[in-house]
N, C-alpha and C positions, 0 to 999 in steps of 0.2 A: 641763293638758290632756294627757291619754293621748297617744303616739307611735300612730301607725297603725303597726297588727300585733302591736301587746303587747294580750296580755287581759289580765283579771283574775283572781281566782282561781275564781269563780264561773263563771265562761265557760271558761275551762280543765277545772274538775270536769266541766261537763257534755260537753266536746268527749272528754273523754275517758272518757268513763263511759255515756253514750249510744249507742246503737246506730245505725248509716247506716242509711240508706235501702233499700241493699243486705242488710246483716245482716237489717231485719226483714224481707225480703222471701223469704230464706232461711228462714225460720221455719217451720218447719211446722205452726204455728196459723195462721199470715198468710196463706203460699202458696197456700191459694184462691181468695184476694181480690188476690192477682199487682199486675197493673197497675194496680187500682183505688189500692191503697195509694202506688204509683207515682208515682201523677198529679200534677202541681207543685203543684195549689191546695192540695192539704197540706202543703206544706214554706214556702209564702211566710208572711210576715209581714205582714201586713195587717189595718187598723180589726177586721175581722170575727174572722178566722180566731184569732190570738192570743187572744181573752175566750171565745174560745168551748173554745179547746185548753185554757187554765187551768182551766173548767169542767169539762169531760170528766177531766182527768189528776187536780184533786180530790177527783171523784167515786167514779174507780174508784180511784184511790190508795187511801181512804178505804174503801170499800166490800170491797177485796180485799185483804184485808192478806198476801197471799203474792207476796212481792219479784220472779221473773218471770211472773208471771200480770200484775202490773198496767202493766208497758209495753204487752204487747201487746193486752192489754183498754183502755187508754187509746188505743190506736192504731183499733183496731177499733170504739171509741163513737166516736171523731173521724170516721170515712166518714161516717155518717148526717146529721151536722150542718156538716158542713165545715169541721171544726176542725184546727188548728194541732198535728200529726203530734210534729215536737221538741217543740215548747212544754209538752204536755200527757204526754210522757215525762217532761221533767224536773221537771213537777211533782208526778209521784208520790215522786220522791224525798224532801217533805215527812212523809211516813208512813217513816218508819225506826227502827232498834230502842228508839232512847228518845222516839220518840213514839209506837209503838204500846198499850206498856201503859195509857199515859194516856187514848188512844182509845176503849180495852178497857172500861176503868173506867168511864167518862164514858157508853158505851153502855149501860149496862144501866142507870140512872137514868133514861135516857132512853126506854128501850122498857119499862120499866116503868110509864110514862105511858100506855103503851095497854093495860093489863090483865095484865099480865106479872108476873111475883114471881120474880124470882132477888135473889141477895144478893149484892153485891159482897166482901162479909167472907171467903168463902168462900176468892174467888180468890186473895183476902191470905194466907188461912190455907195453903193448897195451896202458893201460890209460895215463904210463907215458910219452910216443913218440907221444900221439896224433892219435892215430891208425884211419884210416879210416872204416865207416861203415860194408865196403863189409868186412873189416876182423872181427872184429867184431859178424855181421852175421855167418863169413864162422865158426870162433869159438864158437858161440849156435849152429850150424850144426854138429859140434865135438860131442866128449865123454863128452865132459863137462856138455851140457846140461842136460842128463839125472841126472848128481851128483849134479847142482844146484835143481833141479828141486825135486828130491827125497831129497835134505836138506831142502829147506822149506818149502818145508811140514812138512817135524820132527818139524821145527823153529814155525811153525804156529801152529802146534795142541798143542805142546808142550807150548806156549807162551797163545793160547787158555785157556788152562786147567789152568795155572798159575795166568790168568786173574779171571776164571771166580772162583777161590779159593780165591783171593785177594778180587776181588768183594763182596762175601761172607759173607769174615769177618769183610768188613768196614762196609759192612750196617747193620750187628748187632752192631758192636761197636757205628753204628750213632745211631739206633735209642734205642739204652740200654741209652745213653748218654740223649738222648729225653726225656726219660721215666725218667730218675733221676733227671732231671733238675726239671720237668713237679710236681714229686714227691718233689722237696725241695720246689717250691714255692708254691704247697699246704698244704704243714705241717707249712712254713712261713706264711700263711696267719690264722693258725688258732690259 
């Protein structure tokens, strides 16, 4: 059993790599929602708020693959639904530089299901010679984009809902686990 006050390394990355309360308030994408973002029910951890912040932080994780846009777009989908503020920051961090390519790929298969025709050979070809910006660019100016762009969305809601069902079941399983512990060492004590 863990010493109270040591973390792990997982609880460490995020204490330290996350933003306070403070920092995102500072923000000047946040700053007009002030105190809203403020408010404690986004920072507790509770049945609700936790399934609902892994959702939201999936989502836009997922959705926004540009690394500070998706804190505070996770922080900003969390108002509406009353989601879990840290929880759903540090789940963007799931989408990082050797999972986005994978994303990338995976999305245009996927939005090519709705009518779409891009190639994903393309992007192979591009990334493996080195390809310059402008082309690059001039290829999100293509048909591709729309098939990227309708696939991660599928990627995102879809990874969403998967999140926020995962979520779900560990925190019953944590706090059943809580409860029967809680229950042995009072039947131990008596």
């Amino acid at each position: 059993m863990a010493e109270p006050g040591k973390r792990g390394w997982l609880a460490r990355t995020f204490a330290n790599n996350m933003p306070s309360r403070e920092q995102l308030a500072e923000s000047r994408w946040i700053r007009p929602f002030g105190q809203r973002i403020l408010h404690s029910e986004f920072w507790r951890f509770t049945r609700r708020s936790v399934p609902r912040g892994v959702a939201m932080g999936l989502f836009v994780g997922i959705l926004f693959l540009i690394p500070g846009v998706q804190i505070i777009g996770a922080a900003l989908f969390c108002v509406p639904v009353r989601g879990n503020i840290p929880i759903a920051a540090g789940m963007t961090f799931l989408t990082n530089p050797f999972t986005t390519p994978f994303l990338i790929l995976a999305s245009i298969p996927v939005g090519n299901l709705f009518g779409f025709h891009a190639d994903a050979a393309s992007i192979m070809d591009m990334y493996t010679r080195g390809a310059p910006w402008s082309e690059w660019l001039a290829w999100l100016g293509s048909a591709a984009a729309p098939a990227m762009v309708s696939g991660l969305f599928i990627i995102a809601l879809a990874s969403g809902a998967v999140g926020y069902l995962v979520a779900t079941l560990f925190w019953r399983w944590w706090t059943g686990r809580k409860w029967k512990k809680r229950a042995l060492r009072g039947a131990a004590a008596d």
